[in-house]
N, CA, C and O atoms as a GROMACS GRO file, in nm:
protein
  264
    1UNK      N    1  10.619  10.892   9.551
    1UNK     CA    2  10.570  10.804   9.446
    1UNK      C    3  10.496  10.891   9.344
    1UNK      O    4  10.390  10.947   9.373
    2UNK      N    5  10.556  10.900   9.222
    2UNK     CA    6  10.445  10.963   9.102
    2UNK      C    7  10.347  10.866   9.082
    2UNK      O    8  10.357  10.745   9.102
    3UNK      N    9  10.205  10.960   9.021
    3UNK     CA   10  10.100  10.914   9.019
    3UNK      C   11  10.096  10.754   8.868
    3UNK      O   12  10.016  10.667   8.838
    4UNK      N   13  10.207  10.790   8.827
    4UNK     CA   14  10.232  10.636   8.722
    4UNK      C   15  10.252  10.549   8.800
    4UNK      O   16  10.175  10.454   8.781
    5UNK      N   17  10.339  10.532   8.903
    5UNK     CA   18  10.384  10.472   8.999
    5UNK      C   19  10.263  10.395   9.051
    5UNK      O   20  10.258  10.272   9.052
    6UNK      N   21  10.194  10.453   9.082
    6UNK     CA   22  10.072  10.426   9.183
    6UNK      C   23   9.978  10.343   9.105
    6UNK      O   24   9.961  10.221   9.112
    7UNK      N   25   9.925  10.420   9.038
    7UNK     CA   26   9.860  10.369   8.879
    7UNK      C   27   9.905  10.203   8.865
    7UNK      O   28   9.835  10.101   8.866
    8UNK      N   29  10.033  10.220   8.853
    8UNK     CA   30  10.061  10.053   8.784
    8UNK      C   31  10.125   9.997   8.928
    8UNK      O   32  10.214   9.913   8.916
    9UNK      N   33  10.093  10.032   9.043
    9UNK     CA   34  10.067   9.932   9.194
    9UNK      C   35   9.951   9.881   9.204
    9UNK      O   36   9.914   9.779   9.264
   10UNK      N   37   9.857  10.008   9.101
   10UNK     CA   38   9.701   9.938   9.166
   10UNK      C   39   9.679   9.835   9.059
   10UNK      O   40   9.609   9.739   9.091
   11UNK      N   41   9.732   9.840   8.926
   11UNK     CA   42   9.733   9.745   8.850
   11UNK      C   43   9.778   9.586   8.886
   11UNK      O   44   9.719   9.480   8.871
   12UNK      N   45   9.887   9.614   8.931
   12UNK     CA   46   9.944   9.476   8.936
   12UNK      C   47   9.896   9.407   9.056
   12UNK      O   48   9.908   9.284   9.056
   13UNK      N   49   9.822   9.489   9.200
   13UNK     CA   50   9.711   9.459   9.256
   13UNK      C   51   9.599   9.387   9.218
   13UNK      O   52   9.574   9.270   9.247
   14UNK      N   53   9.542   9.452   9.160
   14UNK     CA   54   9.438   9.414   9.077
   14UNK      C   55   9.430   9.272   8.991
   14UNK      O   56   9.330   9.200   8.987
   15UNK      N   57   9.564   9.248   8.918
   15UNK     CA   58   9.564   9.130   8.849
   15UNK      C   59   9.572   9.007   8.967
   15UNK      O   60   9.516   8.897   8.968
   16UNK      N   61   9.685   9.084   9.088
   16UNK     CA   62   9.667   8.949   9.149
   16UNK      C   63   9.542   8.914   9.258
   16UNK      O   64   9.511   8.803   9.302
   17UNK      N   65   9.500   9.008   9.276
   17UNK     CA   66   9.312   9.000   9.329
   17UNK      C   67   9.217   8.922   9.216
   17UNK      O   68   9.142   8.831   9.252
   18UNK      N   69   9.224   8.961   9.093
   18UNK     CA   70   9.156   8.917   8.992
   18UNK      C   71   9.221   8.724   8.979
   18UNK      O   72   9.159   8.621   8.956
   19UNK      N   73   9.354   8.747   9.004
   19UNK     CA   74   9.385   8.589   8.971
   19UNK      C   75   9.395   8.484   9.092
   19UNK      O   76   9.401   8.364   9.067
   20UNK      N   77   9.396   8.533   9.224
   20UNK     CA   78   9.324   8.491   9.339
   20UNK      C   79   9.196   8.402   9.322
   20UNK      O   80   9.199   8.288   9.367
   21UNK      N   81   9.079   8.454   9.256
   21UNK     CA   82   8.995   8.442   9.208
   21UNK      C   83   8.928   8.347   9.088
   21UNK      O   84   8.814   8.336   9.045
   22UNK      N   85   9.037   8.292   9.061
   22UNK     CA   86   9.028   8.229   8.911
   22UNK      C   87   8.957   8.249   8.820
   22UNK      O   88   8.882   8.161   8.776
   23UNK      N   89   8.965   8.386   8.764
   23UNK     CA   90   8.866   8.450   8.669
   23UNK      C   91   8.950   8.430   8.569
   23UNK      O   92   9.066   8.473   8.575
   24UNK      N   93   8.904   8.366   8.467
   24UNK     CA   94   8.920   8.323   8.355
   24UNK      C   95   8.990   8.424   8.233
   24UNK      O   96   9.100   8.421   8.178
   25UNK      N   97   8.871   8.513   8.218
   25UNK     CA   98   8.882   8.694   8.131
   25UNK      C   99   8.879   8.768   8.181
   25UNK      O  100   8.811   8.747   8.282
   26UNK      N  101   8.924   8.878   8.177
   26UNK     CA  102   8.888   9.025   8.270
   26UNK      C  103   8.902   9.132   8.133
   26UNK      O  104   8.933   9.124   8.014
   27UNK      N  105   8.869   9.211   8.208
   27UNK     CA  106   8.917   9.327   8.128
   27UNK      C  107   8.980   9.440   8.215
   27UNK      O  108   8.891   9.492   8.284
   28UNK      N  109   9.088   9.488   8.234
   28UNK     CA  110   9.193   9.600   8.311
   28UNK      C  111   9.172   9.740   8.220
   28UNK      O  112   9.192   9.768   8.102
   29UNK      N  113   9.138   9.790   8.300
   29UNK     CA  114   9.122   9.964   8.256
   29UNK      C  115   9.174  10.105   8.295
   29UNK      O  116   9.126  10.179   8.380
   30UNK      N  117   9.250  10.119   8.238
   30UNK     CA  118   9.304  10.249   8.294
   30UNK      C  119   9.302  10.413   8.210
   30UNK      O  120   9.239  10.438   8.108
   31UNK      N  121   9.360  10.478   8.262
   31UNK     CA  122   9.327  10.599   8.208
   31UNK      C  123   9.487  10.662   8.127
   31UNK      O  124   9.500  10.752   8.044
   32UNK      N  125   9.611  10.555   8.202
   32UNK     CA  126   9.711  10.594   8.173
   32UNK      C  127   9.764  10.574   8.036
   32UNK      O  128   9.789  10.455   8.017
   33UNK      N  129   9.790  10.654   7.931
   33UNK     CA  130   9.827  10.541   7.790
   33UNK      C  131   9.972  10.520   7.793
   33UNK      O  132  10.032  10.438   7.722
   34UNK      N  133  10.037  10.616   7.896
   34UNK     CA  134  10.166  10.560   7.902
   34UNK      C  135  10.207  10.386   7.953
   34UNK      O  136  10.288  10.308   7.904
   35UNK      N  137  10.133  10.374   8.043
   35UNK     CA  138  10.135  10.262   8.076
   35UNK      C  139  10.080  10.108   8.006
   35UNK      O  140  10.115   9.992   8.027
   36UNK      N  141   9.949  10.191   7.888
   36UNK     CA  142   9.897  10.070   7.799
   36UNK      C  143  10.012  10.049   7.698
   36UNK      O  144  10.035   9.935   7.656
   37UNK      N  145  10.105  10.189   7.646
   37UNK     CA  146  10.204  10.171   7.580
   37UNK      C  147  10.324  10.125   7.595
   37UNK      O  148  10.406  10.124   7.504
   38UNK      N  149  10.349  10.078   7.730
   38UNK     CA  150  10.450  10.008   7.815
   38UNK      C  151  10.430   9.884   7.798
   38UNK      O  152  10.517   9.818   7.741
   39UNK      N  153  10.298   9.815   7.849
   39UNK     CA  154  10.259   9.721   7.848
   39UNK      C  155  10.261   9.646   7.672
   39UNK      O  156  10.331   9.554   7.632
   40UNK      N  157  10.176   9.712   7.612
   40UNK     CA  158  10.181   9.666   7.463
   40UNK      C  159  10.331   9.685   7.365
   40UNK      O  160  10.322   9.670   7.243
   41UNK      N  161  10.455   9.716   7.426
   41UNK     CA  162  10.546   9.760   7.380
   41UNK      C  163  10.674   9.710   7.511
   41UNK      O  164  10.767   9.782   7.550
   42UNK      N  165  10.641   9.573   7.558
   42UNK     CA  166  10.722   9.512   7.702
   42UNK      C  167  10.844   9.527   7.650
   42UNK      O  168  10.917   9.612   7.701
   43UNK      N  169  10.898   9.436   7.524
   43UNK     CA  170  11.030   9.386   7.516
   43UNK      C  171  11.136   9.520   7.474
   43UNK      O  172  11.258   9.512   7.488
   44UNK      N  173  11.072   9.631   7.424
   44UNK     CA  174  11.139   9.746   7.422
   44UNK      C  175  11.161   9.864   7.478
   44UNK      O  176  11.195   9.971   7.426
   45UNK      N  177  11.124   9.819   7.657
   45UNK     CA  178  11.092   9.922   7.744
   45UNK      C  179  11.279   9.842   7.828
   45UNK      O  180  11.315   9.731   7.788
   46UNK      N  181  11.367   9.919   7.934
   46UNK     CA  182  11.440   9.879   7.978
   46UNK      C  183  11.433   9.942   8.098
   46UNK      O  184  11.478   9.884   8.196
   47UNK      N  185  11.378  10.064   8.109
   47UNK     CA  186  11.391  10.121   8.259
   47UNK      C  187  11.347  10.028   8.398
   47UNK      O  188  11.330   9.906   8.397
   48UNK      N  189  11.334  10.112   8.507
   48UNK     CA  190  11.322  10.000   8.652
   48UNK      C  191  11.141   9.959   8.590
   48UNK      O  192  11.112   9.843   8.563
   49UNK      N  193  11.039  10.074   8.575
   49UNK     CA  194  10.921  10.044   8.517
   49UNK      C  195  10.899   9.964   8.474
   49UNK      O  196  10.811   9.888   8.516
   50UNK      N  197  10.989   9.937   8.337
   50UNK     CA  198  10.967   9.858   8.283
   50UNK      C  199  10.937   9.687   8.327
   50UNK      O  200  10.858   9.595   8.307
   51UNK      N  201  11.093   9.730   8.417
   51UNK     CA  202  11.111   9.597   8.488
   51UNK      C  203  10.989   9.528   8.554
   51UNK      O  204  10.980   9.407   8.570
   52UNK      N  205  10.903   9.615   8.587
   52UNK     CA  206  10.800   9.597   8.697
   52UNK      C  207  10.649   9.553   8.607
   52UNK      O  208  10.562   9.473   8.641
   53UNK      N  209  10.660   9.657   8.454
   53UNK     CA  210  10.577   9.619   8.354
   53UNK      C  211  10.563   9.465   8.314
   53UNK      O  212  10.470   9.384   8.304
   54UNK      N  213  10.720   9.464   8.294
   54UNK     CA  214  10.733   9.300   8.242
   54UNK      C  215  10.671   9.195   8.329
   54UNK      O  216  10.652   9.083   8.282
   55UNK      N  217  10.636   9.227   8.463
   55UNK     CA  218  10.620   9.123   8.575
   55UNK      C  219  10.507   9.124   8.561
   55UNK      O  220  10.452   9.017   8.534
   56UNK      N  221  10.426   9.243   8.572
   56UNK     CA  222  10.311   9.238   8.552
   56UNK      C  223  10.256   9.175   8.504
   56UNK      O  224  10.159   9.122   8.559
   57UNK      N  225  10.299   9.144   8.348
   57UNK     CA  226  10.287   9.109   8.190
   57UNK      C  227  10.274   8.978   8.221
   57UNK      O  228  10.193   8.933   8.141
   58UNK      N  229  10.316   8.878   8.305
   58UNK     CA  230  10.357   8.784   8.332
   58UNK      C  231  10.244   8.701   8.407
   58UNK      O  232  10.210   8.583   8.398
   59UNK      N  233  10.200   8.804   8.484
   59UNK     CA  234  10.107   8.749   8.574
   59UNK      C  235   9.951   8.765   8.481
   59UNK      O  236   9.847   8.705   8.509
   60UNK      N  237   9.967   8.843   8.390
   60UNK     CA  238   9.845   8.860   8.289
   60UNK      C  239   9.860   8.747   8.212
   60UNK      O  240   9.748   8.732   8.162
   61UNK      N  241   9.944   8.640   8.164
   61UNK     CA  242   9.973   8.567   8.103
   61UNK      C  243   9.898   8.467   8.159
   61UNK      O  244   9.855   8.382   8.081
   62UNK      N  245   9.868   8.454   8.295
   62UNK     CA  246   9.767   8.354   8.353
   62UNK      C  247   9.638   8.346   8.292
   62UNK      O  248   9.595   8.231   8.276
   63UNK      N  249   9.565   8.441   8.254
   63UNK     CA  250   9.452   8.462   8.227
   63UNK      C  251   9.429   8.393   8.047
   63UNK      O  252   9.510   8.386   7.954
   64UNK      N  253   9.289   8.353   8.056
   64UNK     CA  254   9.299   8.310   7.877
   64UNK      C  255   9.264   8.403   7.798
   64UNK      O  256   9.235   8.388   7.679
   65UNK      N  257   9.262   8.561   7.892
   65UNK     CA  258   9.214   8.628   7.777
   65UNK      C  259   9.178   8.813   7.867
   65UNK      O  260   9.083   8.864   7.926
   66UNK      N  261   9.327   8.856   7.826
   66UNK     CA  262   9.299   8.980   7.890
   66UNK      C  263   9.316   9.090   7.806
   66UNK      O  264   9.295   9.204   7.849
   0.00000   0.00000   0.00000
């Protein structure tokens, strides 16, 4: 597993710990900008990542404000 890999496991962890929770706002922080640029740039990413970005994206969509 590369360390992006891991990075956006602990992410998508995280959202669903955070949405477990019914926290309303959060704020998600990372160090990776490849991954903020994945995320902010979903519909023009196609790789397997991506695939996994988009899901992510999805589950952030719960929140009123991330």
């Amino acid at each position: 597993m590369t360390s992006e890999w891991a990075e956006l496991y602990a992410l998508e962890e995280g959202v669903l710990l955070i949405h477990s929770f019914n926290v309303k706002n959060v704020i998600f922080k990372t160090d990776y900008a490849s991954i903020v640029n994945r995320i902010t740039k979903r519909n023009k990413d196609i790789t397997v990542i991506g695939h996994s970005i988009k899901e992510i994206r999805r589950s952030m969509e719960l929140f009123s404000k991330v």
